[in-house]
N, C-alpha and C positions, 0 to 999 in steps of 0.2 A: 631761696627757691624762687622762679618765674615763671611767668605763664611764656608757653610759646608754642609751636604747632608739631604736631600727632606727624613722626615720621613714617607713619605706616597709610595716616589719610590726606594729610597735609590739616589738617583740621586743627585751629584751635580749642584744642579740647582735653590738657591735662599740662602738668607741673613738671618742670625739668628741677632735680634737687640737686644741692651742691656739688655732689659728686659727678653730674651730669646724668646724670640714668634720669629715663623716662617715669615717669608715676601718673599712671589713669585717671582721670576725674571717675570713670569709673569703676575703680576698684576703693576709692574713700565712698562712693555713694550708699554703702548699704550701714556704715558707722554714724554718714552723716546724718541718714534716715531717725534711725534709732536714737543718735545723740537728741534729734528734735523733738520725736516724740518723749524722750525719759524726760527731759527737760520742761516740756507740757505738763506731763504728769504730776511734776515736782510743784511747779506754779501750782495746780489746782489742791495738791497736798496742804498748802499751806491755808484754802478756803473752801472751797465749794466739799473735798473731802475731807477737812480737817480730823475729824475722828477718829480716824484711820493711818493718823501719823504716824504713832507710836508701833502698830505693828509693822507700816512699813517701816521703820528706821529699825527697827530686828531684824527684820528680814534681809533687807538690803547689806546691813553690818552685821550678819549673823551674830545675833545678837550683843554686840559690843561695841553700839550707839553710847548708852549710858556712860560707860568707860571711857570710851572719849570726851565726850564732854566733862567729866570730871577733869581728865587732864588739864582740861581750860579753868577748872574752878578752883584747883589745885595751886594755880601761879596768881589768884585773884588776893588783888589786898584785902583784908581785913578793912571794917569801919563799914560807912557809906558804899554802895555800890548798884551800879547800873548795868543790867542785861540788855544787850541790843538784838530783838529778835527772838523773844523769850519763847515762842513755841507757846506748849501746853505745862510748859512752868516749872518741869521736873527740877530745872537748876536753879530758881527762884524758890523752892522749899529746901533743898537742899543747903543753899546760903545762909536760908533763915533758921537755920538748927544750931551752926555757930555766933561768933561774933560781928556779924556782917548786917547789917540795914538793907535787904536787897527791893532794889526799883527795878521793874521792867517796862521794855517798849517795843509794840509793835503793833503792824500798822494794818492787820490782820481782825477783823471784830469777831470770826470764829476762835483763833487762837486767844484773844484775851478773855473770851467767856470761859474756855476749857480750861487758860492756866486761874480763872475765878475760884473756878466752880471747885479747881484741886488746892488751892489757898483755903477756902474756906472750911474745905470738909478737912483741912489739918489744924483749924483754929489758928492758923496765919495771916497779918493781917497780908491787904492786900494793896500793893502801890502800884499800879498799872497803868500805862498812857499810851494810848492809839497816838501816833506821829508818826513822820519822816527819820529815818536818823542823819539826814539830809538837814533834818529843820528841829534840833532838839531844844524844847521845852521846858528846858534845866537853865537857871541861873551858871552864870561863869565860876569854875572853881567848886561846885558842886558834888562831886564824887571821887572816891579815892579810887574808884578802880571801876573800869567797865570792861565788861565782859561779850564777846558775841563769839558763838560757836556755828560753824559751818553757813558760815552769809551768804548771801546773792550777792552778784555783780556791782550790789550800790555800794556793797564795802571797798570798792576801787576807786570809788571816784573822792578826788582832792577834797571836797567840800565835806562829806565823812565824816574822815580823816579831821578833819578843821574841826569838825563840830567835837567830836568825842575830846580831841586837845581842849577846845576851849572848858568844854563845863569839869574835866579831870584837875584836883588839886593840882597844886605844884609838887611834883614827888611822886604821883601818882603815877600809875600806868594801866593801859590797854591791852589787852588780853584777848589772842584772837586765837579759833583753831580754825584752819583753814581747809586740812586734807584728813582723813583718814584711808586708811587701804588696808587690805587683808595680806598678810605677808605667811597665812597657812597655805599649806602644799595639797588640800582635799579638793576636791572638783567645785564642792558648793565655793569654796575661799576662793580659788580661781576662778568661777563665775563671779564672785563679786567684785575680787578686782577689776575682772574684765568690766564690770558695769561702769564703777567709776571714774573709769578710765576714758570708755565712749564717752560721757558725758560733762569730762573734762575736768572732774573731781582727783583722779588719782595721780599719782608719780610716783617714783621708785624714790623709797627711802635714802637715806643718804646725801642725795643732791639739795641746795637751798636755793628756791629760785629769787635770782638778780634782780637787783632794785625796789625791792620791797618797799612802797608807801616812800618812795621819794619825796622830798620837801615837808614832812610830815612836822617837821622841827620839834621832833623827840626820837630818842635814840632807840632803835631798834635791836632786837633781838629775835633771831630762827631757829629753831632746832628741831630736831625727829625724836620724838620721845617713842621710846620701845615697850611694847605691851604685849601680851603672851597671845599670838598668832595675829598679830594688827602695829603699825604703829601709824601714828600722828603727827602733823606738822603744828606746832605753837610758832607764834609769834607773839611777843613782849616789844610793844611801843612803851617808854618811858617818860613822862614828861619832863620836863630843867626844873631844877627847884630844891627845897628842902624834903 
């Protein structure tokens, strides 16, 4: 697609798409509105109204937040293991019920008091680090498995990707859910896909988007994992090794 000029003003002022056809700058403006403010929203979810997560990730996922993330905790190795972005910790108690050592980190000082405060009221203990996962904290070869569910933006960038490789054993892998979407037919499930979709969360089941964590130098894996009126996208980064 190109920017070029409005056949009806001469004006530059909207997108000619491969097919040739004209597309408004404004007719995306009321998505792109919304996309900015959900996005705001999201940012101060994770601080200022931290509290308030948990009912919005119900509401948002009519109720089948939880269940997704599971899916991510589902493909997590056993042993040592490291949450990136742990939220208010539900999947840090969760890990610690089996045979898992689970660490979390995030960079969030509301969310690490809330996943505290829910660590301790389960007599769990608590391993918690305020960081980057830009800049992790962890000795090289430190974790069998790290986990992060539904990340921001920083989970694209190369340096990451580098950090999570370096401190994962040899053998180990990375564990990401990326998308969720409501794949019910009721108007709430289709407002909510509509939501994630504006806001750049969603896509239709099935397709796996190209080039995933390029140069990551561990082998990846994508799939759509199917759940009863929802499915999710997993990815599995593997590290080389034993």
């Amino acid at each position: 697609m190109g920017r070029t000029t409005d056949p009806a003003t001469g004006r530059r002022a909207g997108t000619v798409a491969v097919d040739g056809s004209w597309v408004s700058d404004a007719g995306r403006r009321p998505a792109a509105v919304i996309s900015a403010f959900l996005r705001l929203f999201f940012r101060h979810l994770y601080t200022t109204v931290a509290w308030s997560y948990d009912i919005v990730a119900w509401v948002v996922s009519l109720g089948q937040w939880s269940g997704w993330q599971n899916v991510g905790l589902a493909a997590l190795p056993e042993g040592i293991t490291l949450e990136i972005g742990h939220g208010p910790g539900h999947l840090l108690a969760a890990a610690a019920q089996g045979s898992r050592v689970p660490f979390g980190l995030d960079l969030s000082p509301q969310m690490s008091r809330l996943a505290a405060r829910r660590l301790r009221g389960m007599n769990m203990p608590v391993r918690l680090v305020r960081a980057k996962a830009q800049a992790l904290p962890f000795a090289t070869d430190s974790f069998d498995g790290v986990l992060s569910t539904f990340p921001t933006e920083y989970i694209t960038q190369a340096v990451t990707i580098a950090e999570a490789r370096r401190v994962i054993k040899p053998g180990g892998k990375m564990v990401l859910i990326l998308v969720g979407i409501s794949t019910g037919k009721s108007l709430p499930e289709r407002f909510a896909a509509w939501v994630f979709r504006v806001t750049g969360q969603g896509q239709s089941p099935g397709g796996i988007p190209e080039g995933l964590f390029p140069g990551s130098g561990m082998e990846s894996r994508a799939e759509w994992i199917s759940l009863p009126r929802s499915a999710v996208l997993r990815v599995e980064l593997k590290k080389p090794g034993t």
